[in-house]
Biotite code that builds the C-alpha atoms (Angstrom):
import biotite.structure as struc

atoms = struc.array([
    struc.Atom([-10.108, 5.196, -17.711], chain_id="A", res_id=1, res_name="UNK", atom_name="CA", element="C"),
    struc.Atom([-8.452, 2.006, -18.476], chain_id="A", res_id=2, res_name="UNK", atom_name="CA", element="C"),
    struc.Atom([-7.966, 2.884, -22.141], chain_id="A", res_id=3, res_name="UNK", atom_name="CA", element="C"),
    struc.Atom([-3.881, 2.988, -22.006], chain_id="A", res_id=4, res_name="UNK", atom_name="CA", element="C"),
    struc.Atom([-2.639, 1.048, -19.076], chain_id="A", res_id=5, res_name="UNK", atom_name="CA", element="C"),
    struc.Atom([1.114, 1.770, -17.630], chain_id="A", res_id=6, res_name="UNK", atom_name="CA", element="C"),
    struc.Atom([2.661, -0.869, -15.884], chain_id="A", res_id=7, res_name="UNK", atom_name="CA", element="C"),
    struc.Atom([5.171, -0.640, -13.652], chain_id="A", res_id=8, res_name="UNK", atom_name="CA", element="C"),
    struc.Atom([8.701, -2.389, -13.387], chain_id="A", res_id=9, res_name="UNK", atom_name="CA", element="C"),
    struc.Atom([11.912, -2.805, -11.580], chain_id="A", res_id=10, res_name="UNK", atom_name="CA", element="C"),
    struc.Atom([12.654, -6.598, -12.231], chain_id="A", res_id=11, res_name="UNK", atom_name="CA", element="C"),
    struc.Atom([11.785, -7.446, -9.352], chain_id="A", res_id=12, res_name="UNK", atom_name="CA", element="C"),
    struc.Atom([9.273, -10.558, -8.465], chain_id="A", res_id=13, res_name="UNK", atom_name="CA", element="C"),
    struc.Atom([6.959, -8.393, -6.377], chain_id="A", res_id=14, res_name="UNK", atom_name="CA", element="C"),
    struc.Atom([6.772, -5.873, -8.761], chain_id="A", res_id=15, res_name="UNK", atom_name="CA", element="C"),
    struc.Atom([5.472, -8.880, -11.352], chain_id="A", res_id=16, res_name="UNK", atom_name="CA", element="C"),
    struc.Atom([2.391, -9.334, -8.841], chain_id="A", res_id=17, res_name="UNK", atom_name="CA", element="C"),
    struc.Atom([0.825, -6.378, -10.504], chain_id="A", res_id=18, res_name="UNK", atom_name="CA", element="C"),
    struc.Atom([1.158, -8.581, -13.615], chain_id="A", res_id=19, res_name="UNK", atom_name="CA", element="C"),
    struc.Atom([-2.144, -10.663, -13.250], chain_id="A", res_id=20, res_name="UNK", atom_name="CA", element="C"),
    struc.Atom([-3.990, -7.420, -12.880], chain_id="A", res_id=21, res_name="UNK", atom_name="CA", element="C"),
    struc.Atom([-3.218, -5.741, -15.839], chain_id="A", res_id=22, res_name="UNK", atom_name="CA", element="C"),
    struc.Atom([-3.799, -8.210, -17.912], chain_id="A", res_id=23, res_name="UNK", atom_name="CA", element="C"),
    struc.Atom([-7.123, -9.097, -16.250], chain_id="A", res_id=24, res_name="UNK", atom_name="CA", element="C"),
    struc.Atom([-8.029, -5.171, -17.133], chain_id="A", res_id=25, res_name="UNK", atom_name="CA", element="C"),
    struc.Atom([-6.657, -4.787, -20.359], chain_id="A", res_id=26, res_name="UNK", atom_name="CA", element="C"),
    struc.Atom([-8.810, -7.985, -21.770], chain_id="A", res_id=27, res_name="UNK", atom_name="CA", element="C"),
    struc.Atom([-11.746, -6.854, -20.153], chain_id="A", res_id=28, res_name="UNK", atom_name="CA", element="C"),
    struc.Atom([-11.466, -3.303, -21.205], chain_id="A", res_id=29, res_name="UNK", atom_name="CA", element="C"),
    struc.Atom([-9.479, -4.042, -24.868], chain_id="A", res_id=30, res_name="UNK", atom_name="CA", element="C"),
    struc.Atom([-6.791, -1.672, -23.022], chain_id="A", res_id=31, res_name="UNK", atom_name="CA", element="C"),
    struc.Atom([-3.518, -0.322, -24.478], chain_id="A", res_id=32, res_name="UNK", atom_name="CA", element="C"),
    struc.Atom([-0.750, -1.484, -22.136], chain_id="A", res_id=33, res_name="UNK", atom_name="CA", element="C"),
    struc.Atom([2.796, 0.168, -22.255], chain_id="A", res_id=34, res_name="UNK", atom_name="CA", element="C"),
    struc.Atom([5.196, -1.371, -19.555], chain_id="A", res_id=35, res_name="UNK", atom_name="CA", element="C"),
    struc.Atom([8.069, 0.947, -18.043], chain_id="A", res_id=36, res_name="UNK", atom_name="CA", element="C"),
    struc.Atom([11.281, 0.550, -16.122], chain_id="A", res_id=37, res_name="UNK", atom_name="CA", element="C"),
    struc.Atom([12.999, 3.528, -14.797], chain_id="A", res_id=38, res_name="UNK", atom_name="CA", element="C"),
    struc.Atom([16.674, 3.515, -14.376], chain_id="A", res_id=39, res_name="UNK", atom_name="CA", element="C"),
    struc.Atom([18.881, 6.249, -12.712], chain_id="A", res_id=40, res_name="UNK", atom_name="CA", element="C"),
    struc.Atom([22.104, 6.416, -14.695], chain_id="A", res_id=41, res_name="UNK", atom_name="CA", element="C"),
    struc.Atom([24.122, 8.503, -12.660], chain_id="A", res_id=42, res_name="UNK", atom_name="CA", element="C"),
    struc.Atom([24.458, 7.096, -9.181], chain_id="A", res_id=43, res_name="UNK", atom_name="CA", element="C"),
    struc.Atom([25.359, 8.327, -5.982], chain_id="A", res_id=44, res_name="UNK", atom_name="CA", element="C"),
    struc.Atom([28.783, 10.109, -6.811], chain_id="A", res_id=45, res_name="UNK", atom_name="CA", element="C"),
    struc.Atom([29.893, 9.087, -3.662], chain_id="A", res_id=46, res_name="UNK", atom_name="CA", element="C"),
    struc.Atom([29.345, 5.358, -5.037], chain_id="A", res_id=47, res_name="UNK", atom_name="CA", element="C"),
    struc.Atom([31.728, 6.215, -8.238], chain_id="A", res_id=48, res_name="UNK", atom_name="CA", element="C"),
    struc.Atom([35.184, 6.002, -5.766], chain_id="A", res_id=49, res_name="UNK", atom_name="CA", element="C"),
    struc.Atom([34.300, 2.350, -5.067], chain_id="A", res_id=50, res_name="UNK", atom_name="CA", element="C"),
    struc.Atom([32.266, 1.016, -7.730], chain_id="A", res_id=51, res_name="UNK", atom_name="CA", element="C"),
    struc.Atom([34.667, -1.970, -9.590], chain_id="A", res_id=52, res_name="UNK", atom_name="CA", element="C"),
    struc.Atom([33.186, -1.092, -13.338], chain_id="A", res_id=53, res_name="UNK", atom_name="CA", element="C"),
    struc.Atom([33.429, 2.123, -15.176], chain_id="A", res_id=54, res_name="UNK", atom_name="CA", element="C"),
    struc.Atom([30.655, 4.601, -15.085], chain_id="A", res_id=55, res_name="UNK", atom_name="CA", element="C"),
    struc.Atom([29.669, 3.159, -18.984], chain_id="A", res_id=56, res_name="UNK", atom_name="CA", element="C"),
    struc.Atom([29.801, -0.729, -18.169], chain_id="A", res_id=57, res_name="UNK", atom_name="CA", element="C"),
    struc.Atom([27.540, 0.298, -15.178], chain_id="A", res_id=58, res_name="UNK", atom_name="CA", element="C"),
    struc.Atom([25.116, 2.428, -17.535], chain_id="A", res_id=59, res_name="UNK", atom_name="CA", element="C"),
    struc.Atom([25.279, -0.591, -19.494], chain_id="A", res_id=60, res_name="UNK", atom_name="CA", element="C"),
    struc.Atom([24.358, -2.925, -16.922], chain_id="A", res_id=61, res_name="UNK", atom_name="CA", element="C"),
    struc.Atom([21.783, -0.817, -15.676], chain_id="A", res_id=62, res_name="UNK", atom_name="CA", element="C"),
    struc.Atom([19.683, -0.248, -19.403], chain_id="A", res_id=63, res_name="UNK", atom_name="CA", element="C"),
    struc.Atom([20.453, -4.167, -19.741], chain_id="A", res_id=64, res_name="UNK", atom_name="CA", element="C"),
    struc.Atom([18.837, -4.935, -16.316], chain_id="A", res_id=65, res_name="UNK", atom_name="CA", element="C"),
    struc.Atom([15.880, -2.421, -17.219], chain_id="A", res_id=66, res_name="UNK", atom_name="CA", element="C"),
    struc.Atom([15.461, -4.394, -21.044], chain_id="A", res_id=67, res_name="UNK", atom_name="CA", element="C"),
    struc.Atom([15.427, -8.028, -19.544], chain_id="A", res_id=68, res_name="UNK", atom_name="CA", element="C"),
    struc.Atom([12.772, -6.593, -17.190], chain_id="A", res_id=69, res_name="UNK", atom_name="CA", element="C"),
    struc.Atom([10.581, -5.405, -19.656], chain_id="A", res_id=70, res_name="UNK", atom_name="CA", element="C"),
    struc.Atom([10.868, -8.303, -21.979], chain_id="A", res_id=71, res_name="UNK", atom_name="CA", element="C"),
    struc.Atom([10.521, -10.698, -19.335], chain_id="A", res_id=72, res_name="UNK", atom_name="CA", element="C"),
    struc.Atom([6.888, -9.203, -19.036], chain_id="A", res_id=73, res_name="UNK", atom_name="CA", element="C"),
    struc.Atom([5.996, -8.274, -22.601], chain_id="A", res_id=74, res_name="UNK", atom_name="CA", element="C"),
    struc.Atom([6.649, -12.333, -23.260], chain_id="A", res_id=75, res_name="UNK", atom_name="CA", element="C"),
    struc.Atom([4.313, -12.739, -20.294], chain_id="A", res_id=76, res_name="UNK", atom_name="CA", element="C"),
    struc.Atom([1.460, -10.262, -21.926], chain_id="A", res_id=77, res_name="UNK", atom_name="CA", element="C"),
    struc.Atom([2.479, -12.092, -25.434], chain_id="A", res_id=78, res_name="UNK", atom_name="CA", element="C"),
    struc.Atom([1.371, -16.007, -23.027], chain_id="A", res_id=79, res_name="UNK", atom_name="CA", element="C"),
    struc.Atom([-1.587, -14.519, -22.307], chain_id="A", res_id=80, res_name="UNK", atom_name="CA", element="C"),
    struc.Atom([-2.839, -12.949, -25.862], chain_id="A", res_id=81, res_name="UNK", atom_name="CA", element="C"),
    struc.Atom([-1.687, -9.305, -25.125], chain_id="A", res_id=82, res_name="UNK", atom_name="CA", element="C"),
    struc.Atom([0.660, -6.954, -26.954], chain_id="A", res_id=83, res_name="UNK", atom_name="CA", element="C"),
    struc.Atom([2.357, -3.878, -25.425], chain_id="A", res_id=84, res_name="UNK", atom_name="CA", element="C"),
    struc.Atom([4.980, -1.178, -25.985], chain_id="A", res_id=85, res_name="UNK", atom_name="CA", element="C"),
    struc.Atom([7.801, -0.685, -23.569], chain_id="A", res_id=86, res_name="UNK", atom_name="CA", element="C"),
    struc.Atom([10.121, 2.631, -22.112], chain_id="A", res_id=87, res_name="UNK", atom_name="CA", element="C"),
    struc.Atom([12.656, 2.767, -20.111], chain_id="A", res_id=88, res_name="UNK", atom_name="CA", element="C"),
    struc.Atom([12.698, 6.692, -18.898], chain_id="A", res_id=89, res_name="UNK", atom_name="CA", element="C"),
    struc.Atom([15.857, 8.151, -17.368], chain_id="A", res_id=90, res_name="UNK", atom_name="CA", element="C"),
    struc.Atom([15.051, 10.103, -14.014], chain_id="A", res_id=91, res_name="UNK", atom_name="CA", element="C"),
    struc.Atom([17.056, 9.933, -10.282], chain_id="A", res_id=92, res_name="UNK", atom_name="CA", element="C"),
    struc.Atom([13.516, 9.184, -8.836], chain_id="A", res_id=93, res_name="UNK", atom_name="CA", element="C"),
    struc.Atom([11.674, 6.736, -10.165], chain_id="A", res_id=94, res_name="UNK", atom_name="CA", element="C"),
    struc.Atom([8.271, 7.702, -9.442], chain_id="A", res_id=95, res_name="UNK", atom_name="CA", element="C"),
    struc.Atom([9.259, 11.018, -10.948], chain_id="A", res_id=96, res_name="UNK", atom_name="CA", element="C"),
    struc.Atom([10.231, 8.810, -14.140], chain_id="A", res_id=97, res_name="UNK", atom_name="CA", element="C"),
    struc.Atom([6.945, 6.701, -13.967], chain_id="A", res_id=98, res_name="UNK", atom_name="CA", element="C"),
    struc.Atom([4.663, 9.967, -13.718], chain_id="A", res_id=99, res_name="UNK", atom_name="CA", element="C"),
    struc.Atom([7.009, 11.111, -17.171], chain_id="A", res_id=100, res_name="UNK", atom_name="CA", element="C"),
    struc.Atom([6.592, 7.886, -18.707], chain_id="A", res_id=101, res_name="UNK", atom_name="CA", element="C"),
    struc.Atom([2.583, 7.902, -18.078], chain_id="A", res_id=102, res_name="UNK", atom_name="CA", element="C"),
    struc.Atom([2.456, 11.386, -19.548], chain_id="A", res_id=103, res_name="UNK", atom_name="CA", element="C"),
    struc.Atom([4.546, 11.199, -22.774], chain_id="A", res_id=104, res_name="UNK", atom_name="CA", element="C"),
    struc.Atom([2.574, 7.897, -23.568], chain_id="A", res_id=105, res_name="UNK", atom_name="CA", element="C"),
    struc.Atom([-0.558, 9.226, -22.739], chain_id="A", res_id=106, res_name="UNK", atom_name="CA", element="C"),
    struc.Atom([-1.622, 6.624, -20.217], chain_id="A", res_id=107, res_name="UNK", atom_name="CA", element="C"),
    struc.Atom([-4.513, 7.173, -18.385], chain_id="A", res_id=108, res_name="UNK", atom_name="CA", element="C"),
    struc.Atom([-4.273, 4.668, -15.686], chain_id="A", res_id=109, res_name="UNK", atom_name="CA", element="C"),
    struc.Atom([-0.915, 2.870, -13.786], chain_id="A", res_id=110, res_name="UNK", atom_name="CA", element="C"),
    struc.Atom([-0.903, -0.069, -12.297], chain_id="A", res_id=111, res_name="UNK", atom_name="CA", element="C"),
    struc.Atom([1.855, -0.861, -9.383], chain_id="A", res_id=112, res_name="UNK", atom_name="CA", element="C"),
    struc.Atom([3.168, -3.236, -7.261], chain_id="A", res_id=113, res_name="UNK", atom_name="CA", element="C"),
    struc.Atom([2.799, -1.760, -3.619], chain_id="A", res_id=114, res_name="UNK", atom_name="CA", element="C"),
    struc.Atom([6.368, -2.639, -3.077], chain_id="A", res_id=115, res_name="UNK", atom_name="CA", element="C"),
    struc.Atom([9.185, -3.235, -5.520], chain_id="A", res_id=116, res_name="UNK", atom_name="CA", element="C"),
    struc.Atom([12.825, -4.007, -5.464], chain_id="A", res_id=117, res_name="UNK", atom_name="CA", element="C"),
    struc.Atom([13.156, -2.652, -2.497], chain_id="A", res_id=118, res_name="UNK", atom_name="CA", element="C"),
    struc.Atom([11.243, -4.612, -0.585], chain_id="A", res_id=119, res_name="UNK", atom_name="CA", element="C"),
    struc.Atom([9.066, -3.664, 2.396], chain_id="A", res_id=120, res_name="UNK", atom_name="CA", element="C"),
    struc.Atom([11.073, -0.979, 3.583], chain_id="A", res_id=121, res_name="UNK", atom_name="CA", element="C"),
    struc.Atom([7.835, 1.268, 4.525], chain_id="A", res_id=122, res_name="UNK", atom_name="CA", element="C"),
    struc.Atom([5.337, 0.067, 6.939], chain_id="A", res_id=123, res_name="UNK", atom_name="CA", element="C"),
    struc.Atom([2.521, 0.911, 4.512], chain_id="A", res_id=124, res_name="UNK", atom_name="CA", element="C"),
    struc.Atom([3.404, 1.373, 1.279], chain_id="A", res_id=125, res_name="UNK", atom_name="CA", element="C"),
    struc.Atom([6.888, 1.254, -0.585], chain_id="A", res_id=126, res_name="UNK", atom_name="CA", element="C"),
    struc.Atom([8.647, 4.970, -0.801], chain_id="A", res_id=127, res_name="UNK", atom_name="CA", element="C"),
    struc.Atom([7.899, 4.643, -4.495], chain_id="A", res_id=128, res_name="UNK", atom_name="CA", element="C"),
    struc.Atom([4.810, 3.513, -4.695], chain_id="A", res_id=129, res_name="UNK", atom_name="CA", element="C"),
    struc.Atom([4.011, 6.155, -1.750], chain_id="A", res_id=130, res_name="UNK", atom_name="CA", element="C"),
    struc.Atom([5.146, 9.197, -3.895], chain_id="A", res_id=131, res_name="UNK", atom_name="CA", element="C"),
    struc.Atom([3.248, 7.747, -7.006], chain_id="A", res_id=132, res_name="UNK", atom_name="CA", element="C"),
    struc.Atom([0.279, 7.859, -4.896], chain_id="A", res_id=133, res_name="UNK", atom_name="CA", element="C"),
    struc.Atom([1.125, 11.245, -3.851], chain_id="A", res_id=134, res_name="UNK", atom_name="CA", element="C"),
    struc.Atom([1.666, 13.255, -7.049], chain_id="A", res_id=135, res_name="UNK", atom_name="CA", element="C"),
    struc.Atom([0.054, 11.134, -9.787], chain_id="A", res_id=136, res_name="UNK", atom_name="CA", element="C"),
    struc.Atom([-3.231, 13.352, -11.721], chain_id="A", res_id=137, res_name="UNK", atom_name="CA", element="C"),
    struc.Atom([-3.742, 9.934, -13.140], chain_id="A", res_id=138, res_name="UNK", atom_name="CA", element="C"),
    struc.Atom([-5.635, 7.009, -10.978], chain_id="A", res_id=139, res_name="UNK", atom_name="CA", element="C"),
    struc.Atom([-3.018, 4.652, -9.758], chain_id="A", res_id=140, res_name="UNK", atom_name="CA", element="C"),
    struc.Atom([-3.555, 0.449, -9.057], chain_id="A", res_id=141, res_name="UNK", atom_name="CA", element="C"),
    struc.Atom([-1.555, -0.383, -6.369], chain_id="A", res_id=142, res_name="UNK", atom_name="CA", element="C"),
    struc.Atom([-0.989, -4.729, -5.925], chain_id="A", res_id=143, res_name="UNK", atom_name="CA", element="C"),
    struc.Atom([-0.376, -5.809, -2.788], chain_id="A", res_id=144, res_name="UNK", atom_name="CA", element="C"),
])
């Protein structure tokens, strides 16, 4: 455990307060850390009859958001003497895309903010975060 760290993204700040964590765990263990975003491409099709952008500026927007995200924190790793790899993995659900992510990169332990973009919508937990939780084989560090 704590040989291949994935950290968890959505841009948001609370999701950076897992952040501090990983880094604490990857310099005392000499972890691996890969940081992920997971996008959804394909929105609501409902959503499509009103959006004001095509359906490829708003792919493009979305993969853009995703790639600031995950630079923003792999300069933050960089500050504090850490290197990592970063995904972005394509899946409706992103917890489903997280669980993918850990798996193809053969993490063996995610760390998570317990709520992310948005916001404390769950008395306990954030729905993400929850489902993580829920179907991950693989320990899971949730930040409050």
């Amino acid at each position: 455990m704590f040989n291949h760290l994935l950290l968890s993204t959505d841009g948001s700040d609370l999701a950076d307060k897992a952040l501090p964590y990983t880094v604490e765990l990857a310099k005392k263990f000499g972890s691996k850390i890969t940081v992920c975003s997971v996008i959804d491409l394909y929105p609501y099709i409902g959503a499509i009859e009103v959006m004001p952008v095509g359906m490829d500026q708003w792919q493009e927007e979305v993969r853009k958001q995703a790639n600031d995200a995950l630079q923003h924190l792999s300069e933050r790793l960089n500050a504090a003497g850490l290197s990592c790899d970063t995904v972005v993995e394509e899946d409706a659900q992103a917890w489903r895309g997280l669980l993918a992510a850990a798996q193809k990169q053969g993490c063996d332990t995610i760390v998570m903010a317990s709520h992310g973009r948005g916001g404390v919508s769950s008395a306990m937990l954030g729905s993400q975060t929850a489902r993580v939780l829920s179907h991950s084989k693989l320990p899971v560090l949730v930040v409050r």
